[in-house]
Backbone bond lengths (Angstrom), bond angles and torsions (degrees), N, CA, C in turn:
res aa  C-N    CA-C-N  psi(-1)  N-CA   C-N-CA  omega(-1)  CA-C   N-CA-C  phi
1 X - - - 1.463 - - 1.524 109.56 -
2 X 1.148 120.36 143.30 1.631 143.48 162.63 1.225 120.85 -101.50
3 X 1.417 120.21 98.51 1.544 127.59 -163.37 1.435 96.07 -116.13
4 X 1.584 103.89 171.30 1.637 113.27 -169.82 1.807 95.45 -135.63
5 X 1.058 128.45 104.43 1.743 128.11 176.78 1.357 105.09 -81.27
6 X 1.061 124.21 146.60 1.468 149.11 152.46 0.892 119.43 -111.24
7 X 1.883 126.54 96.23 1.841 120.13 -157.65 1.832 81.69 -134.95
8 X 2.057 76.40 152.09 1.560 95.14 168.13 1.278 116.00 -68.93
9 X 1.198 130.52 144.65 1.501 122.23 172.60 2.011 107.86 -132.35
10 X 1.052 94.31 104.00 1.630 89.45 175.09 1.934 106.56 -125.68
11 X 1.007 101.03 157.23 1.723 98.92 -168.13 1.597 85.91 -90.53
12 X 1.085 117.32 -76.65 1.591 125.30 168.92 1.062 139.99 -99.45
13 X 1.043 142.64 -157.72 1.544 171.21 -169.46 1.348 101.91 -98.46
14 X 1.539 146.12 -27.53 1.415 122.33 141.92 1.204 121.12 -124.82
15 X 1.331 110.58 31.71 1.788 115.77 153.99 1.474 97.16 -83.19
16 X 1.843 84.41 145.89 1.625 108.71 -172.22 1.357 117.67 -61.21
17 X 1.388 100.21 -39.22 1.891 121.28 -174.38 1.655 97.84 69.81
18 X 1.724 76.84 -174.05 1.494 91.41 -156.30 1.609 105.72 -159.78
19 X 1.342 121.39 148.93 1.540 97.99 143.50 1.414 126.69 -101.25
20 X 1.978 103.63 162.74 1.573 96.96 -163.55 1.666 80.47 -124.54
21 X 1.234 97.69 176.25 1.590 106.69 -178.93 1.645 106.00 -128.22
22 X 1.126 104.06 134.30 1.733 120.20 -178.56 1.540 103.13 -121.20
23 X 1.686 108.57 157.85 1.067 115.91 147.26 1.338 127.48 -120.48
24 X 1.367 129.48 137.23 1.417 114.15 174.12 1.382 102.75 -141.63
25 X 1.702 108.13 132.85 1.334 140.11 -171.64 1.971 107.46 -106.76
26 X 1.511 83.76 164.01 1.379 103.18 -168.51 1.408 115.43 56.11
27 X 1.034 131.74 33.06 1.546 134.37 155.75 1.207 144.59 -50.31
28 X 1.378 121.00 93.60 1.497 125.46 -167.93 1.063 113.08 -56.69
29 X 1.782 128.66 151.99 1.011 117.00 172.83 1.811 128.60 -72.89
30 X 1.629 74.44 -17.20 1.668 89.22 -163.73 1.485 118.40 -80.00
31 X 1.570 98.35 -10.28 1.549 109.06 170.04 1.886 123.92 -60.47
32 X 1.227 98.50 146.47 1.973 94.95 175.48 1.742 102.53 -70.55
33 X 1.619 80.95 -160.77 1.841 71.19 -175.91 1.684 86.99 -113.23
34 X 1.069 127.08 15.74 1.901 116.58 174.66 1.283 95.89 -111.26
35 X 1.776 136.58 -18.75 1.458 134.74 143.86 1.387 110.42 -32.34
36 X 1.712 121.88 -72.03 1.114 149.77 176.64 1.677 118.42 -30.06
37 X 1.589 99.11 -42.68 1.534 121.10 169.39 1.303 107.60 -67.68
38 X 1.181 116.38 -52.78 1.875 127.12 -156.67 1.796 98.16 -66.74
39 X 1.475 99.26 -39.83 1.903 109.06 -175.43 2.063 87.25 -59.22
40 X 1.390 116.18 -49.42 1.944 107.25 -140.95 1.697 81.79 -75.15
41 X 1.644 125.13 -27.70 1.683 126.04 -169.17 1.692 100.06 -51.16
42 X 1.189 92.45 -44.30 1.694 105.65 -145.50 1.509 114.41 -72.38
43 X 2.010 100.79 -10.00 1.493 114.50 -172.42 1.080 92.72 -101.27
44 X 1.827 117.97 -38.43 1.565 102.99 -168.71 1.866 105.39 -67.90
45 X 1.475 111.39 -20.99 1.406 104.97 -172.93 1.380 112.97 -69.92
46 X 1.255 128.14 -20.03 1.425 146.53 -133.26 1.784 89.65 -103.02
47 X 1.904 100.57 -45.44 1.392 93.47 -159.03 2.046 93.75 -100.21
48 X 1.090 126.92 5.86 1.554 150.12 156.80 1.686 120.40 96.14
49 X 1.720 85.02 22.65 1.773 93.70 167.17 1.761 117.06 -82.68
50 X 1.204 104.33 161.42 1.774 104.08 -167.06 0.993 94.77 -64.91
51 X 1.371 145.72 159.03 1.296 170.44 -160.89 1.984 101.29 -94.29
52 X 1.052 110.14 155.59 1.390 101.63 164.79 1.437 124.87 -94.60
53 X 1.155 127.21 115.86 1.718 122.31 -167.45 1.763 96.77 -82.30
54 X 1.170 100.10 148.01 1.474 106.11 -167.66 1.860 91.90 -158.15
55 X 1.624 124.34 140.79 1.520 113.70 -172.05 2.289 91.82 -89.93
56 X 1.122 75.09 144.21 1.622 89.19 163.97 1.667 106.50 -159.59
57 X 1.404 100.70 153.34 1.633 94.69 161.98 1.922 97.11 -155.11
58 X 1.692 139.38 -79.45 1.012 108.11 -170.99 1.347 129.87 -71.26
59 X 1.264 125.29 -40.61 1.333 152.25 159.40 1.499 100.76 102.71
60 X 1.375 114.41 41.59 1.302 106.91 -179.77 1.670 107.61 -145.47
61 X 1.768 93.98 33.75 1.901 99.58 156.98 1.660 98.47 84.67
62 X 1.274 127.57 0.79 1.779 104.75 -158.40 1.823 92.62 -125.13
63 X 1.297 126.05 -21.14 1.105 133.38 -144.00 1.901 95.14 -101.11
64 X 1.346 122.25 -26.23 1.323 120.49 173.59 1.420 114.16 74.50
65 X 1.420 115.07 -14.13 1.646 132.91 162.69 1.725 117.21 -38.30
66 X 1.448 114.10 -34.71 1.506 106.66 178.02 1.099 113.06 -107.47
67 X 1.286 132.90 163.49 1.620 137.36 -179.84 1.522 102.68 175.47
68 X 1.422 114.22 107.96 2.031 121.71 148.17 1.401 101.34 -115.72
69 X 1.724 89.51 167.08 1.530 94.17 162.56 1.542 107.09 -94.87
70 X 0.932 138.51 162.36 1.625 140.06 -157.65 1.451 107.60 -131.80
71 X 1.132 144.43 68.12 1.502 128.97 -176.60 1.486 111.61 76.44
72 X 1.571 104.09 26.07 1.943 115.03 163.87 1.634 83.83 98.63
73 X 1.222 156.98 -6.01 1.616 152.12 -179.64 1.564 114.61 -98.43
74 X 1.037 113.23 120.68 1.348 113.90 174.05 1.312 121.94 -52.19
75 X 1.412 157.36 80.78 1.151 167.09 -153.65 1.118 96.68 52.76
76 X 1.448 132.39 75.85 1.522 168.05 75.61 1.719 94.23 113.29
77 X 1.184 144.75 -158.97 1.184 165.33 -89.12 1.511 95.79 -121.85
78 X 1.011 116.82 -41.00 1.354 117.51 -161.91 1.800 114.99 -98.33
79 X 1.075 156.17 146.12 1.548 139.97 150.36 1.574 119.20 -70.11
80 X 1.481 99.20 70.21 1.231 103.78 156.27 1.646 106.08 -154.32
81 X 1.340 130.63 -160.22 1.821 147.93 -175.11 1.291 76.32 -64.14
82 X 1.445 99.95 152.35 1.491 133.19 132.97 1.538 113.65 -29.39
83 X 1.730 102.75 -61.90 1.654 99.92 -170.25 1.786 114.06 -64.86
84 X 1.702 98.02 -30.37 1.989 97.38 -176.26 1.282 107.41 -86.39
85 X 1.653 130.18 14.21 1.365 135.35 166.10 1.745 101.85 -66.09
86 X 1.484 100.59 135.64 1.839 90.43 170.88 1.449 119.06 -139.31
87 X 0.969 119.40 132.95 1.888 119.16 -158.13 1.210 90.06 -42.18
88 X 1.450 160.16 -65.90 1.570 126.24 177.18 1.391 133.12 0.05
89 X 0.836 96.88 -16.87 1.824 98.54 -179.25 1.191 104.22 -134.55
90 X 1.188 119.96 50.78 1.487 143.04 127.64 1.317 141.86 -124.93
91 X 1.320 134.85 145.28 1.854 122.52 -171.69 1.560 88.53 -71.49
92 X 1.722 95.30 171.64 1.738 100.95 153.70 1.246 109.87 -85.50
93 X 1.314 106.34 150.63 1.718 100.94 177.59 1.069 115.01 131.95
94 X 2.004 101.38 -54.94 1.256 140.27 -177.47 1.932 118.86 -16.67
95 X 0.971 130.38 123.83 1.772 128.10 166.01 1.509 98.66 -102.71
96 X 1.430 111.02 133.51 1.339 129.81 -165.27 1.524 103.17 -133.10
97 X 1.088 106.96 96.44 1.633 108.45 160.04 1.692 117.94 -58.48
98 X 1.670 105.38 138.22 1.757 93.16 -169.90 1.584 87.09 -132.12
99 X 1.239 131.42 103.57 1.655 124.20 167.61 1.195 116.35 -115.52
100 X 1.736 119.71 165.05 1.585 121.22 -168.69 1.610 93.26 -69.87
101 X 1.237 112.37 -177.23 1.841 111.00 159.13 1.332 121.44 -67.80
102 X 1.170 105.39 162.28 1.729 96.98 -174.83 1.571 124.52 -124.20
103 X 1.493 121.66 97.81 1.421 100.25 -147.45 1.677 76.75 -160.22
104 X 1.593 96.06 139.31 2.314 86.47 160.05 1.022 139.34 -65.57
105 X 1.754 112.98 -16.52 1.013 105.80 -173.36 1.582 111.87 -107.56
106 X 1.822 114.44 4.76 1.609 109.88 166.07 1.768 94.97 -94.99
107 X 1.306 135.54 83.51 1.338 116.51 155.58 1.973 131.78 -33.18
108 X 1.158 97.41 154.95 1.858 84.27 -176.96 1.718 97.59 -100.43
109 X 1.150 91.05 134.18 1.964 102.07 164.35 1.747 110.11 -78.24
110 X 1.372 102.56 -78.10 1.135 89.66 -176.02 1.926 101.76 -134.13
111 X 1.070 131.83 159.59 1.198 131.75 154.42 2.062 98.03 58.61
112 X 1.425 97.96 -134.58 1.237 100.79 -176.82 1.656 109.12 -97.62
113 X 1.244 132.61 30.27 1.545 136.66 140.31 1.220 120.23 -93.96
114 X 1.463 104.44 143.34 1.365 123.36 -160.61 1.891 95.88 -123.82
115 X 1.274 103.09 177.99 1.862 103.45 176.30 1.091 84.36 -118.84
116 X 1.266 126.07 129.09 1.497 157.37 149.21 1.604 122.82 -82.25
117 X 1.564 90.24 26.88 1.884 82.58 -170.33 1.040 99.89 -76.25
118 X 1.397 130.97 -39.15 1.794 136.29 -162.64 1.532 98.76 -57.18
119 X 1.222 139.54 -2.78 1.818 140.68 140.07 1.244 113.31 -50.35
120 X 1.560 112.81 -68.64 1.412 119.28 -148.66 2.115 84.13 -87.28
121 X 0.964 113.02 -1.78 1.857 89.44 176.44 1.841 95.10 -95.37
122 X 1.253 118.64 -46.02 1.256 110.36 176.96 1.845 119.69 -55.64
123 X 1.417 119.62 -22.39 1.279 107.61 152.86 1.410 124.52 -66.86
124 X 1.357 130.20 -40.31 1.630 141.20 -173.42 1.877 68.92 -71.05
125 X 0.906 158.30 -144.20 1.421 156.96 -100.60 2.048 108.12 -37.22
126 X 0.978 102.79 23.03 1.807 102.17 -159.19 1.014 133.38 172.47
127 X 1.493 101.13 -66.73 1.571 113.89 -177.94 1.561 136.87 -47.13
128 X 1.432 114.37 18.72 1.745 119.90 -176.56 1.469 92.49 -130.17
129 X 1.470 107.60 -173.27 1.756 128.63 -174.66 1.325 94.40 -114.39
130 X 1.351 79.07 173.07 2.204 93.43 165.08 1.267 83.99 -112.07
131 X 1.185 149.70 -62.22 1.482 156.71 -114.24 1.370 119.14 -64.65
132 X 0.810 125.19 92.30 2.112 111.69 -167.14 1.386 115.69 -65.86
133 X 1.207 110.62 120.69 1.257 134.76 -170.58 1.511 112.22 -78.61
134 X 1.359 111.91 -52.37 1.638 102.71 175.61 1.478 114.94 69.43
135 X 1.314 126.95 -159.35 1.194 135.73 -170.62 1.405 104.72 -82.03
136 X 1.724 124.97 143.44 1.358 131.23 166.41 1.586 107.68 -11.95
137 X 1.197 118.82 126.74 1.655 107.98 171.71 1.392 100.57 -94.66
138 X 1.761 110.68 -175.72 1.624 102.66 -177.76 1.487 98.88 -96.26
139 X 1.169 110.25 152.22 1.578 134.78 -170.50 1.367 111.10 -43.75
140 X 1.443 137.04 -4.03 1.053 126.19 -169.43 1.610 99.79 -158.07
141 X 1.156 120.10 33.24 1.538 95.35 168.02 1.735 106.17 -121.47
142 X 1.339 103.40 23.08 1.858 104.42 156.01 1.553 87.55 -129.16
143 X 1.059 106.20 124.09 1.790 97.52 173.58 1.677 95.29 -94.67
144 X 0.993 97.69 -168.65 1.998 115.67 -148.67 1.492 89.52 -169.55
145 X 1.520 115.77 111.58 1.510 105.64 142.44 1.230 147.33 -79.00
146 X 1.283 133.30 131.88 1.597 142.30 -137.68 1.745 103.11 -49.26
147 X 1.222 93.30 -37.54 1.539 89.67 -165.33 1.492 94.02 -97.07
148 X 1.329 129.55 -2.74 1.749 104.71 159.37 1.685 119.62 -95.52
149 X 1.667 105.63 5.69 1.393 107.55 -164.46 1.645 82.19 -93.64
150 X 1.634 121.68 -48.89 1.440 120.36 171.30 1.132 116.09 -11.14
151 X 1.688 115.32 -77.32 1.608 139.27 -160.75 1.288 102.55 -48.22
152 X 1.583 106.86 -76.55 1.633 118.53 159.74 1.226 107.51 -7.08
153 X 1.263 127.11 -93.96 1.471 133.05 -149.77 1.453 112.57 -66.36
154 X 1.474 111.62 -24.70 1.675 126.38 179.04 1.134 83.08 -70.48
155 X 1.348 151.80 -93.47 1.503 155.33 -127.66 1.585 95.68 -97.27
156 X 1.122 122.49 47.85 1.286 119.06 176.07 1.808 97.98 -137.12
157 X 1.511 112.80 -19.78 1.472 142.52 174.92 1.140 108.96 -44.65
158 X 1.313 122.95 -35.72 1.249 145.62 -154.29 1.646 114.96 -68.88
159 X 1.683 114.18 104.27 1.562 118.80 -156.58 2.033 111.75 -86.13
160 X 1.531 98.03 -1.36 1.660 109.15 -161.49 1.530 108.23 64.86
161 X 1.035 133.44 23.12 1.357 116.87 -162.73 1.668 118.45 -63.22
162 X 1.959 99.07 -34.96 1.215 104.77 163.79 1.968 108.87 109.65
163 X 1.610 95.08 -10.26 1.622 99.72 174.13 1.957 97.73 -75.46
164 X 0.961 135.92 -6.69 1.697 110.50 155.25 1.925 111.36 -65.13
165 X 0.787 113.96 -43.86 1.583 124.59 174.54 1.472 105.52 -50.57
166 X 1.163 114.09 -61.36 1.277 114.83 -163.08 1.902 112.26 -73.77
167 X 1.384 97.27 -28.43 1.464 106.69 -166.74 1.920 101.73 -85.13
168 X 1.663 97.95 -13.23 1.946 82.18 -171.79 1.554 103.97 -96.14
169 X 1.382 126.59 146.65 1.284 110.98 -168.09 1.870 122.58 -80.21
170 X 1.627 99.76 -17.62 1.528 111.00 140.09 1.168 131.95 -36.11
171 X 1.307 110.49 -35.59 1.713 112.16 -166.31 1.598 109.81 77.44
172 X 0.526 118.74 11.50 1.961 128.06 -178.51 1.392 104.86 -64.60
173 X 1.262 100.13 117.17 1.426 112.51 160.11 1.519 132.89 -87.45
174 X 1.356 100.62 24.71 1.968 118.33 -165.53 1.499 92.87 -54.16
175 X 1.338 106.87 -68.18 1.860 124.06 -145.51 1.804 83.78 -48.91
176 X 1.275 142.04 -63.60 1.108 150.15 176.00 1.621 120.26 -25.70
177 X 1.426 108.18 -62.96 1.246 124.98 -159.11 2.078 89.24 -85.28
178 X 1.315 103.07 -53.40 2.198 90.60 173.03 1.554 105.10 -57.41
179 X 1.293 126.25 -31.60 1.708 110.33 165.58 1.149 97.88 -13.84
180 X 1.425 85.65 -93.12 1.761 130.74 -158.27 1.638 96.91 -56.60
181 X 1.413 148.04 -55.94 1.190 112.25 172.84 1.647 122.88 -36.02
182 X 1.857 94.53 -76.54 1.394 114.59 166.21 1.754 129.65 8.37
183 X 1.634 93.11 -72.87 1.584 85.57 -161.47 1.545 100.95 -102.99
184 X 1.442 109.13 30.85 1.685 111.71 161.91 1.619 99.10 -123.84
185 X 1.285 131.48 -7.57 1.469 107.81 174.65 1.445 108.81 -102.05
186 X 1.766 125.92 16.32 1.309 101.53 -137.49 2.131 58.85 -117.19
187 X 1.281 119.39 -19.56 1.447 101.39 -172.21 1.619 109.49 -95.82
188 X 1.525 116.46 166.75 1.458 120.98 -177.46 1.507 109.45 -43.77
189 X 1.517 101.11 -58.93 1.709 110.81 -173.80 1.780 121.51 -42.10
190 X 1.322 93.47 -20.93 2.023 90.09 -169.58 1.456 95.24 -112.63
191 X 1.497 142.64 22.85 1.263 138.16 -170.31 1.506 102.28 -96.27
192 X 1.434 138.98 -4.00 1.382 153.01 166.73 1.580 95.58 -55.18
193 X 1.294 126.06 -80.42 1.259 147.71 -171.66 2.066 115.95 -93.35
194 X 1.475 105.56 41.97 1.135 76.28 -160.80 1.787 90.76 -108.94
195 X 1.415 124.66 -2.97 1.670 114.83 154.03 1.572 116.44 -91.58
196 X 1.027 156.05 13.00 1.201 163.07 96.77 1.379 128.54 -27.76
197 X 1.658 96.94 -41.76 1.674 94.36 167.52 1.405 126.73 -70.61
198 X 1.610 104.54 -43.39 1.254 99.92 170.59 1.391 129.26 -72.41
199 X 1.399 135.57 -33.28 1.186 141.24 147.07 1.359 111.24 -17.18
200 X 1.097 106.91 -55.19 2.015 98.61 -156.17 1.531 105.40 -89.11
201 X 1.891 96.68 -30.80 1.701 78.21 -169.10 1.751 114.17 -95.41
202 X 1.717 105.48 21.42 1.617 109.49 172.22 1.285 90.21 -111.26
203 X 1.699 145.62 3.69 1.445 135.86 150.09 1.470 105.88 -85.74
204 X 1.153 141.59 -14.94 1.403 130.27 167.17 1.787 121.56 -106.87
205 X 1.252 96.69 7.41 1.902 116.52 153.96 1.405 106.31 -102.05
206 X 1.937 135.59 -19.69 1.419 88.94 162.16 1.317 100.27 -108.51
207 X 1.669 135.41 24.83 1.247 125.74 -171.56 2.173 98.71 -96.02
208 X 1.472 103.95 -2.58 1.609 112.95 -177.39 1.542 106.14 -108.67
209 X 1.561 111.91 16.30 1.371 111.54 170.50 1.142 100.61 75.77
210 X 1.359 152.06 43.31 1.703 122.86 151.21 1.149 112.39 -86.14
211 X 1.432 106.13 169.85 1.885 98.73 174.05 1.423 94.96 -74.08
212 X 1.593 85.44 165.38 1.797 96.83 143.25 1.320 122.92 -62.16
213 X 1.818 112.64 -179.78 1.191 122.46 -161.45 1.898 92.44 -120.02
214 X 1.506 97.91 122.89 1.534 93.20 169.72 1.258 114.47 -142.10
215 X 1.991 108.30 49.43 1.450 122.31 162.75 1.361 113.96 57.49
216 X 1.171 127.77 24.88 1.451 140.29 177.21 1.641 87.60 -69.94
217 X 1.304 163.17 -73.91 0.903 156.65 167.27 1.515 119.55 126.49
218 X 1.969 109.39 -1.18 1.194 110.94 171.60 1.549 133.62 -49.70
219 X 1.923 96.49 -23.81 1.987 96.65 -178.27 1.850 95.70 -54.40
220 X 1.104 93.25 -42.06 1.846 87.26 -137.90 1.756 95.45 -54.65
221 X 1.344 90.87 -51.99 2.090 104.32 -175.00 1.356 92.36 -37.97
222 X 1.336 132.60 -45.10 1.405 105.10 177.65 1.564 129.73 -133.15
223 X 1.672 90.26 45.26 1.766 89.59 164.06 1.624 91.69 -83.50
224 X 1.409 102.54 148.50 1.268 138.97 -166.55 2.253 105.36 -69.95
225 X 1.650 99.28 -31.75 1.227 129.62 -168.00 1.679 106.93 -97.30
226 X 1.104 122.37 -24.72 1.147 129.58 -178.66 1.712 123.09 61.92
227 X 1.087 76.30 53.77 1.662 115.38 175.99 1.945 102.42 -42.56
228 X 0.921 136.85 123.31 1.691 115.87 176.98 1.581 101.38 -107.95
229 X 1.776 125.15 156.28 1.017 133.45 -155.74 1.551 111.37 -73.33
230 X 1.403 90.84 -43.12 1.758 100.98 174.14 1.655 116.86 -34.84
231 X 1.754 107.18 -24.70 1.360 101.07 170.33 1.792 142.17 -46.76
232 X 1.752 86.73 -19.53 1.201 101.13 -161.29 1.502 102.69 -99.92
233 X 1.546 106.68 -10.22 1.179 120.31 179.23 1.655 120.67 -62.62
234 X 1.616 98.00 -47.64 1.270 97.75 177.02 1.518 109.28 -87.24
235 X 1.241 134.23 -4.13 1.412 125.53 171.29 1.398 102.86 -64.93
236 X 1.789 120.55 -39.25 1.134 96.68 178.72 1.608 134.64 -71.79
237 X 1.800 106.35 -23.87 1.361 105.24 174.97 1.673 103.56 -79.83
238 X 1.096 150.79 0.24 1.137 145.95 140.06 1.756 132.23 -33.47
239 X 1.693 85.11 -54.07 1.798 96.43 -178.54 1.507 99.87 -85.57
240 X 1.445 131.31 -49.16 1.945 118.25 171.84 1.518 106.58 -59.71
241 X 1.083 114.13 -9.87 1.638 93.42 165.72 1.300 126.25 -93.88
242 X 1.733 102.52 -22.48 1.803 96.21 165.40 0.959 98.68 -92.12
243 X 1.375 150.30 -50.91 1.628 133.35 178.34 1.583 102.35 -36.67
244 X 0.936 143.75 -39.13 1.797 123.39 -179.47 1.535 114.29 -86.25
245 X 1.253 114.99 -24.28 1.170 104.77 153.12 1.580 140.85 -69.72
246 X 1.481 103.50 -14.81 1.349 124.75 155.86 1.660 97.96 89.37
247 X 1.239 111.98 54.84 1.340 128.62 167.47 1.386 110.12 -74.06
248 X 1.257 121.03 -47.77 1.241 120.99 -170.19 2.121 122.63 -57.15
């Protein structure tokens, strides 16, 4: 295949950027599309233009490390990572827009990486237990009902990758942050902290600039994990239930 890229290119954090246009030939189908990247790096290095920085680390969907928007889609065409995207699901020929995410509260560093810290501070607001865990317990002396151990483990799926952000036109980081309430209030172990948790860590999701949430439903279509909306549902009966208890 003979493809045509359209990539963000910014040096920093207050360069304007731009898009630039590449070509890259001989393209397997069987390649990903951060393969696809590593082939266009290796020409721009070859011919002594900067490389395009782009975040990756396992490349095998679990690690939440990659994220573009792909032709306006949050990790492009398909519902899955950036990295398990694979030029198959593109014609030859094809022009592919490649941009960082787009949101206020992921700023861009350079090119198509963004800072994703405003995740990892909204976990430090919540996201752990007090409860000491200790050694494996035996399988049954906290019981769990099936369908709250389900939820749990569904919203526990959750890679941060950051395509709910990018995909809602709010910028809302909800679908993310009810994960992470979610599959710690729904088990015995996180019920110590579990109106406090939500309190603090939906005051340090809107104190990092996301939008609000107004059920537009674009996160879920493209969390990669298949995150379902109802998540956000119970975050909200979570926070009116510690707000009346006067948690806040």
């Amino acid at each position: 295949m003979n493809i045509t890229v359209r990539v963000w290119r910014q040096k920093n954090a207050d360069d304007k950027g731009k898009m630039v246009t590449y070509g890259v030939e001989n393209v397997s189908e069987h390649m990903s599309f951060l393969e696809m990247l590593d082939v266009l790096n290796e020409q721009l290095t070859l011919s002594g233009d900067d490389p395009i920085a782009f975040d990756h680390d396992c490349r095998e969907g679990i690690c939440g490390a990659c994220g573009v928007v792909i032709n306006g889609q949050a990790h492009g065409p398909q519902t899955t990572t950036t990295c398990q995207l694979h030029m198959r699901s593109f014609e030859d020929g094809a022009v592919i827009d490649i941009e960082p995410w787009r949101a206020g509260a992921f700023p861009v560093v350079k090119d198509l990486v963004v800072d994703r810290g405003a995740f990892d501070r909204i976990i430090q607001a919540g996201g752990f237990i007090s409860a000491p865990t200790g050694s494996a317990p035996e399988a049954n002396n906290l019981p769990v009902p099936k369908e709250d151990a389900d939820h749990a483990f569904e919203s526990a799926t959750c890679i941060g990758c950051g395509a709910c952000v990018a995909a809602c036109p709010n910028g809302s980081g909800m679908l993310f942050t009810a994960a992470k309430i979610t599959h710690l209030g729904l088990l015995p172990q996180g019920q110590p902290e579990r109106d406090s948790r939500v309190i603090g860590m939906i005051e340090q999701h809107d104190h990092e600039g996301f939008g609000g949430c107004t059920n537009i439903g674009e996160c879920t279509s493209s969390c990669p994990k298949g995150i379902p909306l109802d998540t956000i549902s119970r975050l909200n009966r979570d926070l009116l239930g510690a707000l009346a208890k006067g948690k806040a």
